[in-house]
C-alpha positions in Angstrom: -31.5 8.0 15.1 -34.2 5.3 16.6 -33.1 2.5 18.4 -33.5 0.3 15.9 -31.1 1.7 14.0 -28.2 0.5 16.0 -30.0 -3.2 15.5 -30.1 -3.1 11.9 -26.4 -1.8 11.9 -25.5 -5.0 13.7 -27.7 -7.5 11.7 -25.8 -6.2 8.8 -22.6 -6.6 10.1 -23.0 -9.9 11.2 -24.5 -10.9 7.4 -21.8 -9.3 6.0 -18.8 -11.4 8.4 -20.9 -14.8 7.6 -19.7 -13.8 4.0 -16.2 -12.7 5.2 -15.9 -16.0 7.4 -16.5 -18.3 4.4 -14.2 -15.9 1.6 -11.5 -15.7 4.5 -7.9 -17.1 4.1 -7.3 -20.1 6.0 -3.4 -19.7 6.8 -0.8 -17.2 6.8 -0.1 -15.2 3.5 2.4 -12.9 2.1 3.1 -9.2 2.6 1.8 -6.9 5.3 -0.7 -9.3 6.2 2.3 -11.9 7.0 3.3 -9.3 8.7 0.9 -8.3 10.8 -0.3 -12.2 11.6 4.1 -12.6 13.4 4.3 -9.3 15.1 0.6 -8.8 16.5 0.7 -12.5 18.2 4.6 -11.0 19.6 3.4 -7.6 20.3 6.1 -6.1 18.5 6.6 -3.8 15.5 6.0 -3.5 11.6 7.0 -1.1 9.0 6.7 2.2 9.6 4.3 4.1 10.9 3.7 1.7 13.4 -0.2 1.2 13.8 0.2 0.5 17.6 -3.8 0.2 17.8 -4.2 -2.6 15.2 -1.5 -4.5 16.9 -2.7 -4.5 20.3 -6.3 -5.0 19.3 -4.9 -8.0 17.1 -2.5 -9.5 19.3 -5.2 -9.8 22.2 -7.8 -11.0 19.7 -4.7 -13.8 18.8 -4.4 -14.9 22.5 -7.8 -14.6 23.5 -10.1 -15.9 21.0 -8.9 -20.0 20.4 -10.0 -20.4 16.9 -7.8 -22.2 14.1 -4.1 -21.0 14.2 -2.7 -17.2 15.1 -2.5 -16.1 11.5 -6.2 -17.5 11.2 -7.5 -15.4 14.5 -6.3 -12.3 12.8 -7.8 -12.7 9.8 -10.6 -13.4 11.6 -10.3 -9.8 13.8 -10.0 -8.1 10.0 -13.3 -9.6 9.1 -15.0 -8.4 12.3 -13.6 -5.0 11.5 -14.8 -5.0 8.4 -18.0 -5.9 8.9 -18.1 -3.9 11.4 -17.6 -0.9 9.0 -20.0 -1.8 6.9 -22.4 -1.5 9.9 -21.3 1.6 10.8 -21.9 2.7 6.7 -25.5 2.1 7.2 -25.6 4.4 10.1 -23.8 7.1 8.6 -25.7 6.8 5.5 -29.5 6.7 7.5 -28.0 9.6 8.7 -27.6 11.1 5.7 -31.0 10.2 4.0 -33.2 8.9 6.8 -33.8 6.1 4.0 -32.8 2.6 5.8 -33.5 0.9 2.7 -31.3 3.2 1.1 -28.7 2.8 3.8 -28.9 -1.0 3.7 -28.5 -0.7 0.4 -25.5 1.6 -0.3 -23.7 0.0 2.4 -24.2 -3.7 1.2 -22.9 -2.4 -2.3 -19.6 -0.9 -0.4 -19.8 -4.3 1.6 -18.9 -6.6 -1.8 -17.0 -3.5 -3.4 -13.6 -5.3 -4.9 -11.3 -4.2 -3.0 -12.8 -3.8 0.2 -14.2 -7.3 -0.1 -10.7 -8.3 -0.5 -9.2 -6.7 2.2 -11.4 -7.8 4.6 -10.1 -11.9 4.0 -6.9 -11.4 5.3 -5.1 -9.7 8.2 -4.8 -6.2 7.2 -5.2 -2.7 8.2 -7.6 -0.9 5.9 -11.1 -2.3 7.1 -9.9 -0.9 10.5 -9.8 2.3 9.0 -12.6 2.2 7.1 -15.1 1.5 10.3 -12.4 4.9 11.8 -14.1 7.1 8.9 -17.4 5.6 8.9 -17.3 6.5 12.6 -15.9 9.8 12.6 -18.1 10.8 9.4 -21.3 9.4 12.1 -20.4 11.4 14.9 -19.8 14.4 13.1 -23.4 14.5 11.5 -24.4 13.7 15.4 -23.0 16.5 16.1 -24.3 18.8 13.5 -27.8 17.2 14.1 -27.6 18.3 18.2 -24.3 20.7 19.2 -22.6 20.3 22.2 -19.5 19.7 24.1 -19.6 16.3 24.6 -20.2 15.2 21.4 -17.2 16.8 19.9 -15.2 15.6 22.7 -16.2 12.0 21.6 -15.1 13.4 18.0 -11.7 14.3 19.2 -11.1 11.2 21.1 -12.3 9.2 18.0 -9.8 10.8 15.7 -7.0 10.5 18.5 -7.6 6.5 18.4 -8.0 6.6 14.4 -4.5 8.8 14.4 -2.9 5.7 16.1 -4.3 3.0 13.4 -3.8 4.5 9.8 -2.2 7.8 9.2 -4.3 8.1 6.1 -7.0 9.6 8.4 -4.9 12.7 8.4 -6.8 13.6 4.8 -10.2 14.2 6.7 -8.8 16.6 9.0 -8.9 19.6 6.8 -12.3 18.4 5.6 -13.7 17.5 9.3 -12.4 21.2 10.0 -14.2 22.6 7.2 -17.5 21.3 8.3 -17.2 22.1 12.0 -16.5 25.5 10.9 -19.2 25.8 8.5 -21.5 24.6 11.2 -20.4 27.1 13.7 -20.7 30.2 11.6 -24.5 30.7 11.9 -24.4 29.8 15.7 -21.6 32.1 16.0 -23.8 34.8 14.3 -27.4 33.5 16.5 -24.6 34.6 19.6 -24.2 37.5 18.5 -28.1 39.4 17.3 -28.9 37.8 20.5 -26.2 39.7 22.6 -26.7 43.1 20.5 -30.3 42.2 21.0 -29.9 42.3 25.0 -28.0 45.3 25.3 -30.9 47.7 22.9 -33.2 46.4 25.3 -31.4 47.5 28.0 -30.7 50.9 27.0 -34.4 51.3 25.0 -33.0 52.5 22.0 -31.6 50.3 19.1 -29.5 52.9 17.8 -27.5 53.4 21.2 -26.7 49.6 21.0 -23.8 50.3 18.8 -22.1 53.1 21.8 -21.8 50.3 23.9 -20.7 47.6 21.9 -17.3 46.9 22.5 -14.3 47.3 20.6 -13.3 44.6 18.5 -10.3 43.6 20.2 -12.3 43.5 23.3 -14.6 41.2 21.4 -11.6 39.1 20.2 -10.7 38.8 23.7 -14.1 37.9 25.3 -13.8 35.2 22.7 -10.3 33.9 23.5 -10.9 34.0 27.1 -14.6 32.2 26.4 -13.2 29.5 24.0 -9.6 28.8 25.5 -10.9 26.1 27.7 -13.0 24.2 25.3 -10.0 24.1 22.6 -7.7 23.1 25.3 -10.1 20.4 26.0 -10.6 19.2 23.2 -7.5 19.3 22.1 -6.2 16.7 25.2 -9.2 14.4 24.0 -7.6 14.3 20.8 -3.7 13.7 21.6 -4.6 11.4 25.1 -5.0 8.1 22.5 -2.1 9.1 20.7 0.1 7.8 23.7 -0.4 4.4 22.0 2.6 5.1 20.5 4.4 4.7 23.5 3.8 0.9 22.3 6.7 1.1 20.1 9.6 2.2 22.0 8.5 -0.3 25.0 7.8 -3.1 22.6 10.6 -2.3 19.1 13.9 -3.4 21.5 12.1 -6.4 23.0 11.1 -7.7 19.8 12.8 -10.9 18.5 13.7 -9.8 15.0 14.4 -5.7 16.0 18.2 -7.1 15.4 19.2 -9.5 12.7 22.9 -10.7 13.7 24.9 -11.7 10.2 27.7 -12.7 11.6 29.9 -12.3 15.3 30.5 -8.7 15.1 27.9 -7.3 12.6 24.3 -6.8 12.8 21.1 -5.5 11.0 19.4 -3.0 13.7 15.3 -2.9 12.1 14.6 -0.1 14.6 16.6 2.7 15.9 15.6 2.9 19.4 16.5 7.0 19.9 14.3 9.9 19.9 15.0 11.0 16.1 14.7 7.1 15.3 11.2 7.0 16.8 9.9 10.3 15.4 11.6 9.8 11.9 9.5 6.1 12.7 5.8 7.3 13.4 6.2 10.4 10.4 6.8 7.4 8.1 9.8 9.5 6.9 11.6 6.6 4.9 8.1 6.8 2.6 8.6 10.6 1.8 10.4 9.9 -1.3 7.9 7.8 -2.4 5.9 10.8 -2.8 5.3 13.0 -6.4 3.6 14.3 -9.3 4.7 12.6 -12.4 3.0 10.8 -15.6 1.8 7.8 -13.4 0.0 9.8 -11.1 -1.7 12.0 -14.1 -2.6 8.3 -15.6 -4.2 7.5 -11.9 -6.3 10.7 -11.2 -7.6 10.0 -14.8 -8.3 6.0 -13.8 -10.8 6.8 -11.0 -13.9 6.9 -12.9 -13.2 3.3 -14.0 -11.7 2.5 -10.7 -15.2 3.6 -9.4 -16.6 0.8 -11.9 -14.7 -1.9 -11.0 -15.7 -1.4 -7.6 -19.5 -1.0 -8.2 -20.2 -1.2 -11.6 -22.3 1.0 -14.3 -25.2 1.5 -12.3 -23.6 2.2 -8.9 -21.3 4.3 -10.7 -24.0 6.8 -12.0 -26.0 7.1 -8.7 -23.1 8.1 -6.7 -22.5 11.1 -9.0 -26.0 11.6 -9.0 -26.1 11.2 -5.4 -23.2 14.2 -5.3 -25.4 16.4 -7.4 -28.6 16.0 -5.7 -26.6 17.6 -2.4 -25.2 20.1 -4.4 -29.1 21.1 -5.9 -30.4 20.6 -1.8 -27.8 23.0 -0.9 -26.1 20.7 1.3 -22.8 22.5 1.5 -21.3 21.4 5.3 -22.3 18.0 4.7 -21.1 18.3 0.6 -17.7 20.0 1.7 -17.3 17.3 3.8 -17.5 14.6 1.9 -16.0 16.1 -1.3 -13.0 17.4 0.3 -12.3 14.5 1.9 -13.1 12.2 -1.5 -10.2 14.6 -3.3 -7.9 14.4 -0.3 -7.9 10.8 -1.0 -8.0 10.2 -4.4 -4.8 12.7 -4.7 -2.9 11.6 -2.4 -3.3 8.0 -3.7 -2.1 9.1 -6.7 0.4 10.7 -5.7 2.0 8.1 -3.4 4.2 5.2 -5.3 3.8 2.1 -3.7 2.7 -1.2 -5.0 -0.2 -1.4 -3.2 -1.8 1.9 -3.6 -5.2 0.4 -4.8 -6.0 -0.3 -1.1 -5.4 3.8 -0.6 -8.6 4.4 -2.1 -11.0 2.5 -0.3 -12.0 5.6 2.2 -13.0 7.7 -1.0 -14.9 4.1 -2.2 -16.7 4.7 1.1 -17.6 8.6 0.6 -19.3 7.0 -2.9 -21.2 4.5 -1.3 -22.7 7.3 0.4 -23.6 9.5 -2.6 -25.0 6.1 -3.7 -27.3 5.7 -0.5 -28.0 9.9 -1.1 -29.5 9.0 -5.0 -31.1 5.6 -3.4 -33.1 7.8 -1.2 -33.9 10.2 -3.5 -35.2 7.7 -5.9 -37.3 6.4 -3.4 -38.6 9.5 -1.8 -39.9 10.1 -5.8 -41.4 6.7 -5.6 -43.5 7.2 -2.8 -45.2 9.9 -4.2 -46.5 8.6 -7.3 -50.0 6.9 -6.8 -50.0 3.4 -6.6 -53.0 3.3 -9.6 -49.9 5.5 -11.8 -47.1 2.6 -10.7 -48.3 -1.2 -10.9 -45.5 -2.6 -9.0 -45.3 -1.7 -5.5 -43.0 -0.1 -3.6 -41.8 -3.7 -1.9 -41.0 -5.2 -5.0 -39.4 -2.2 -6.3 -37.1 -2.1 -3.8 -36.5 -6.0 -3.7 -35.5 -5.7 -7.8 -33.3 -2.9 -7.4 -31.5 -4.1 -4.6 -31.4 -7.5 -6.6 -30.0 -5.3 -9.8 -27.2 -3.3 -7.7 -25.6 -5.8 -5.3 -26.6 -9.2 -7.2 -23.7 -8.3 -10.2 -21.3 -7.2 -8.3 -21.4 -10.1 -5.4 -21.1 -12.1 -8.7 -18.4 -10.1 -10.3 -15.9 -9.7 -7.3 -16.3 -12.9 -5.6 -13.9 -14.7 -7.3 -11.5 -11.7 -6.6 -12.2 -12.0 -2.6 -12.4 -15.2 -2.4 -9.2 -16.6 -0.4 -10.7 -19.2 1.5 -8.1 -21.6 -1.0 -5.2 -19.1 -0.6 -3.1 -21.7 1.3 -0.1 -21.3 -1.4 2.2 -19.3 1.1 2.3 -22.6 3.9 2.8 -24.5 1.2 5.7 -23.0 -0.6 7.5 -22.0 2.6 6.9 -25.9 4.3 8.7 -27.3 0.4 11.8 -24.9 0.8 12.5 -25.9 4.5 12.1 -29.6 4.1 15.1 -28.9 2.0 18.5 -29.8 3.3 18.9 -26.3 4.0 22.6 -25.5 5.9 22.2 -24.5 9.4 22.4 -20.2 9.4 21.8 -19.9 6.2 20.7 -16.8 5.0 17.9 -16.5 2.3 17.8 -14.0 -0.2 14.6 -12.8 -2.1 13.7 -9.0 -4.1 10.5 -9.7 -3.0 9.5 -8.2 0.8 6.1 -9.8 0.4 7.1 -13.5 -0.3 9.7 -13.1 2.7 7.0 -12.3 5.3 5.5 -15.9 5.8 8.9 -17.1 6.8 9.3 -15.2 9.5 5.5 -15.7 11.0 6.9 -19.7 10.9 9.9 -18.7 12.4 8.3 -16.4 15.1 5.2 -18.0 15.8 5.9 -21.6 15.4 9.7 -21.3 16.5 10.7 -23.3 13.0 14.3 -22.5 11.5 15.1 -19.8 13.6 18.5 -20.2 12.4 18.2 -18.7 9.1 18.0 -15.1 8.2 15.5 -14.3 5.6 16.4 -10.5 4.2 15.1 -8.7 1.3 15.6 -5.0 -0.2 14.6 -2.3 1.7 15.0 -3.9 4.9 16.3 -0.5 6.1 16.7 2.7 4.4 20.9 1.9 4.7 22.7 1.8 0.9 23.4 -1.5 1.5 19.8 -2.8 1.6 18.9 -0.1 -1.5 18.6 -3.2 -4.1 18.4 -6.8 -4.4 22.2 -7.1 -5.8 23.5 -4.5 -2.8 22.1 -7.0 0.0 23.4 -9.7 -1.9 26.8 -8.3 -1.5 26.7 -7.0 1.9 26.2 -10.5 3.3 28.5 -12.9 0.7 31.2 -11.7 3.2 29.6 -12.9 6.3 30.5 -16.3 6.7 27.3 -18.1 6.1 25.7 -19.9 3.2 23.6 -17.6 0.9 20.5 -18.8 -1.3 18.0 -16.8 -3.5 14.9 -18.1 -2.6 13.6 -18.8 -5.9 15.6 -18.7 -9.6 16.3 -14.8 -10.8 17.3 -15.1 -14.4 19.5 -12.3 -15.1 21.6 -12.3 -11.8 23.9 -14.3 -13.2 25.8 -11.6 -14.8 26.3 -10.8 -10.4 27.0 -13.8 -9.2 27.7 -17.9 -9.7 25.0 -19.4 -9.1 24.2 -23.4 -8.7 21.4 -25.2 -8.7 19.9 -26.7 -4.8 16.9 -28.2 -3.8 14.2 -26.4 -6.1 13.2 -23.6 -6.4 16.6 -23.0 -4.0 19.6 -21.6 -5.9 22.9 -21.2 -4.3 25.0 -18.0 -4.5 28.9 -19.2 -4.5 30.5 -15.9 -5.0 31.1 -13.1 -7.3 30.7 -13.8 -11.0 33.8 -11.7 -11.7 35.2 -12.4 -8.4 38.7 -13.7 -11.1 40.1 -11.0 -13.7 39.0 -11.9 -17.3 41.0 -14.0 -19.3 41.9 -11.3 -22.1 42.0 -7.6 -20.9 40.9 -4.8 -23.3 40.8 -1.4 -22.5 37.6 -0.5 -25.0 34.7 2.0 -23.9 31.2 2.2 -25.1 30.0 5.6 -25.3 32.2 6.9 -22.5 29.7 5.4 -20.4 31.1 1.5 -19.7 34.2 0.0 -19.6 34.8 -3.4 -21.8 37.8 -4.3 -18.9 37.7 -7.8 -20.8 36.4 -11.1 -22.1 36.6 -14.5 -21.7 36.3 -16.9 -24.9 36.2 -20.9 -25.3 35.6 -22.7 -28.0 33.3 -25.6 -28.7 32.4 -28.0 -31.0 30.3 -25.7 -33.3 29.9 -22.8 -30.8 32.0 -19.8 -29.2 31.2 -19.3 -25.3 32.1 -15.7 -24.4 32.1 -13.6 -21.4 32.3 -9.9 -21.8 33.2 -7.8 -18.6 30.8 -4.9 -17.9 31.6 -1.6 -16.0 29.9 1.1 -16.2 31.2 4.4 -15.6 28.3 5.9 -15.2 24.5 5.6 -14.1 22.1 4.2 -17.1 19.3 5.4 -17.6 17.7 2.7 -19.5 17.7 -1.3 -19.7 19.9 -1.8 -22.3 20.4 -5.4 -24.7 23.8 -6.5 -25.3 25.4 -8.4 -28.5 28.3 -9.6 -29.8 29.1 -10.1 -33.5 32.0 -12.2 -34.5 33.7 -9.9 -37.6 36.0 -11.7 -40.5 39.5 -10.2 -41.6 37.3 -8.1 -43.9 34.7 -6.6 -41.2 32.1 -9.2 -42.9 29.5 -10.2 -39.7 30.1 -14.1 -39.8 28.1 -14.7 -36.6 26.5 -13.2 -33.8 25.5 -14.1 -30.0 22.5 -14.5 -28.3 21.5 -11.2 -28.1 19.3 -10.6 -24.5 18.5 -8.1 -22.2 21.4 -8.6 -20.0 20.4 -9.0 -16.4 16.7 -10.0 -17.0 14.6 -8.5 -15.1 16.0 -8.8 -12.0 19.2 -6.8 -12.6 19.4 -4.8 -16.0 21.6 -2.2 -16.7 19.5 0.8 -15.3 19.7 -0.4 -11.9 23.8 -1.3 -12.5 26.1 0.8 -9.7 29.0 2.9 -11.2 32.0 1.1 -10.6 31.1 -2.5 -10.5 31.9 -5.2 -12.7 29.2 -7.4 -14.6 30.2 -10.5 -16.4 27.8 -11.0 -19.5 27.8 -14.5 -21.1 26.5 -15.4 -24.9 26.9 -18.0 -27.5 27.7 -17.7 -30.7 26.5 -20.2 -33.3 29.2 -21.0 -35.9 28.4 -21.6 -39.1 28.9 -25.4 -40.1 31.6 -24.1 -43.5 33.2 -21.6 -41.2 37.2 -21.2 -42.1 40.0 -21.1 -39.5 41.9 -18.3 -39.1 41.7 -14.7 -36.6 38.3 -12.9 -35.9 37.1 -10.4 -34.2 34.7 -9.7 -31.1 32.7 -6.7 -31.6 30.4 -5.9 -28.3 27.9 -3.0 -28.0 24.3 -2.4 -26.5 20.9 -1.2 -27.8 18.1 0.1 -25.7 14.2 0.1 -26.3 13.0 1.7 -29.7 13.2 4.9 -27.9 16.6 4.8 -26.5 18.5 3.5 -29.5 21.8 2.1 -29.4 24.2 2.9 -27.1 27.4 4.8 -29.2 29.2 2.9 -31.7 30.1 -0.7 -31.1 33.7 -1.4 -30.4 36.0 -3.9 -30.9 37.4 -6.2 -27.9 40.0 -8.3 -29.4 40.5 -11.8 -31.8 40.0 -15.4 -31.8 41.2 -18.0 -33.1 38.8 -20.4 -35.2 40.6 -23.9 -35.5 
């Protein structure tokens, strides 16, 4: 590497965060980037695993740097990061190819890739990462290029600090170890002719070398006594950063939300602040279940190719798997283990791992194809320079200038309006209209969403606005009571405080009464079957739910009823409900409103055994209807697949006046 290598790696970095600054979001937003913005400014702690480095980089960056608001500054540290990965792209790339045009290239193309792009507007962890495997991929070709202690020492420190951002970077290891190993065999092998070497010299006859060889377990033992030192070296380089997580036990208890208090005697602990709580913390242990091979991670392994051209289109597509071939044909196999091993690790585990925002999973194997990219770039050019310039009319200038115009032009056009957040200003806004509502002191606000939650607690903890309420959401903790939007709800209707949804959840009315507040606010006044129903039936559908009753009035030219839902056991599928009003002869004379009871927000496969639903519909009577006794017949039907649920059963009579 020449030293103006390092140069160009910083002019590029700092082009690339003039285009973060102006695609960057102005304000706080939603999700782990809300997050982030509230706990890095408190130093505290986020979801699990922790990412102690992020959050003390960021919170310093918060205080230190007086630029626009705290959820501004760090947004502003994820664009440095970011760029600062790109940078670090180019290097690993020259290092690759020895190409800077190539390198410039490739790495401006992983600079405007979709989702990287994206990522790098708004505080978030993944361009920190991607500058930790840039850098780790750089100093392992530094090392390959020129051996030596020191420079795997700096490896192994390196991957300590990456261990204590992203857990992710665990993929590589198997791959870094791979190439490290690869690289040592044939010095391991040099060590060796020249030691056999030494000793026929010293005896004058080759064929006596092999009397004095020693054993192989003395061999194994010069070896462990020779190497012992090093590994034990290298090995403290590589846990020392990890005592960042230390950060978590000092800072978890003193943070201002680590305990939520619902009421005088009860209380939300966010962290368990023991020795299993901490290590079941920093293994990520609540995610393991998320974990699995199943259709939707078949239907993502198959997606990569186009994932691959969404992030850099036809053409960058087919030069990084030209750029993987032309290692393979070079005979590249450290550097092609390396990078292929680690692209797999990736791509696998991403599919693998069910979370809603897996796509930003993938943007360390998005870097490895930026690379094969910068690998074809160079190749192509390398063929370029050879041919005459009397044989090729445009010169090599211009040919570079129109093929960097024709890779990075499209997709800087195609994925800016993707990246773009510099108008994403929607969370302040929403958040500022609910609490200029007459809101009740203590309330506590209910939403299914963890990601529209998160901007309510930055106001709260950075701007010290409505600390009274309690904003929760599922999976607060990994307790039963927190499993799903309608167990929280229950947990906290008993706790003496007024409840709101935060926004209106069609469906949950079959839960809960609900009245209308200050918009979008909804109120939650109790239990929608908090009073037994006003006929009691003792029908079952399909020995799986309970008809325990029904509640009828009648209107001018409609039928109001309330059936009373229990099931007995777990549903498997989101089942629509109906009721059909049947004549003395069994003649259908009307029907409800069938719907898929509980919307979206509660249907029937996330119903708990046990529990009773109360199911409203309206039945339409016909205009020449006669008076006289009828009967309710109830039952369900599923999707096309599922079919109906048993036979439908009778719940009792009316009387049509």
């Amino acid at each position: 590497m020449k030293r103006i290598d390092p140069v160009l790696a910083l002019a590029l970095a700092f082009a690339c965060l003039l285009v973060y600054v102006r695609t960057l979001a102005p304000d706080v937003v939603d999700a782990d980037g809300g997050e982030f913005q509230f706990a890095a400014w408190n130093f505290s702690f986020v979801h699990p695993t922790g990412y102690p480095l992020f959050l003390i980089l960021g919170g310093l960056f918060q205080h230190l740097v007086p630029v626009g608001n705290p959820a501004y500054r760090l947004n502003l540290f994820t664009a440095i990061t970011a760029a600062l990965a790109v940078g670090m792209v180019y290097l690993v790339v020259n290092e690759f190819t020895r190409r800077r045009a190539a390198a410039v290239i490739a790495a401006a193309l992983f600079a405007v890739s979709r989702t990287f792009w994206f990522d790098a507007g708004a505080a978030e962890t993944y361009a920190l990462n991607a500058f930790f495997v840039a850098l780790l991929v750089f100093l392992a070709l530094r090392w390959q290029a020129q051996p030596d202690a020191k420079r795997f020492a700096l490896f192994c420190f390196a991957h300590g600090l990456a261990l204590t951002h992203h857990r992710t970077i665990i993929l590589w290891l198997p791959a870094f170890a791979l190439f490290f190993l690869t690289g040592l065999r044939p010095r391991v092998a040099s060590h060796r002719s020249q030691v056999s070497g030494h000793r026929s010299q010293v005896t004058g006859h080759t064929h006596y070398a092999s009397r004095f060889t020693p054993s192989t377990s003395l061999r194994a033992r010069f070896y462990v006594l020779r190497f012992t030192p090093y590994a034990l070296r290298f090995t403290f380089y590589l846990l020392l950063p990890l005592l960042l997580y230390l950060y978590i036990p000092l800072r978890a208890p003193a943070s201002p939300y680590a305990t939520l208090a619902l009421a005088a005697n009860r209380a939300i602990a966010l962290y368990d602040n023991s020795p299993a709580g901490f290590l079941n913390y920093v293994l990520g242990r609540v995610f393991e279940s998320e974990l699995g091979w199943d259709a939707v991670a078949a239907t993502r392994l198959v997606a990569v190719p186009q994932l691959l051209f969404e992030e850099f289109g036809a053409a960058g597509l087919l030069l990084g798997g030209i750029g993987l071939v032309v290692m393979a044909w070079r005979r590249e196999w450290a550097r092609l283990a390396l990078l292929l091993s680690a692209f797999l690790a990736v791509i696998s585990f991403a599919s693998l791992y069910h979370i809603g925002d897996i796509a930003h999973y993938y943007i360390p194997a998005y870097l490895v194809w930026a690379i094969w990219i910068g690998v074809a770039l160079a190749g192509l050019f390398s063929t370029v320079s050879r041919i005459p310039y009397h044989a090729f009319r445009i010169t090599s200038s211009v040919f570079l200038l129109l093929l960097t115009a024709l890779l990075i032009a499209p997709q800087l056009l195609a994925n800016v309006s993707f990246a773009d957040r510099s108008r994403e200003t929607l969370h302040r806004e929403r958040w500022t209209h609910i609490l200029a509502a007459p809101i009740p002191q203590d309330a506590i606000l209910l939403s299914n969403d963890r990601d529209e939650m998160m901007p309510l607690w930055y106001i709260q903890y950075v701007e010290n606005t409505r600390r009274d309420l309690l904003g929760l959401f599922p999976l607060l903790t990994p307790a039963p009571e927190h499993a799903n939007f309608a167990r929280l709800t229950d947990s906290v209707l008993d706790a003496g405080r007024p409840v709101f949804f935060v926004k209106p959840m069609p469906g949950m009315e079959i839960k809960y009464r609900l009245a209308p507040f200050a918009s979008p606010l909804v109120r939650v006044l109790g239990r929608a079957a908090d009073a037994p129903p006003q006929f009691a039936t003792d029908a079952v559908l399909a020995g799986q739910v309970r008809i325990a009753g029904y509640d009828v009035a009648q209107e001018t030219g409609v039928l109001r009823v309330a059936t009373y839902w229990q099931p007995r056991v777990k549903l498997e599928n989101d089942y629509t409900t109906f009721v059909h009003l049947l004549d003395a002869r069994g003649n259908k004379v009307a029907q409800g409103n069938d719907h898929k009871v509980g919307g979206d927000f509660y249907p029937t496969s996330m119903w708990d055994i046990g529990e009773m639903l109360r199911d409203e519909q309206t039945i339409g009577l016909p205009p020449n209807i006669a008076p006289g006794s009828y009967r309710f017949v109830v039952g369900m039907y599923g999707p096309r697949d599922a079919g109906q649920l048993g036979e439908p059963v009778e719940i009792g009579t009316v009387e049509i006046r």
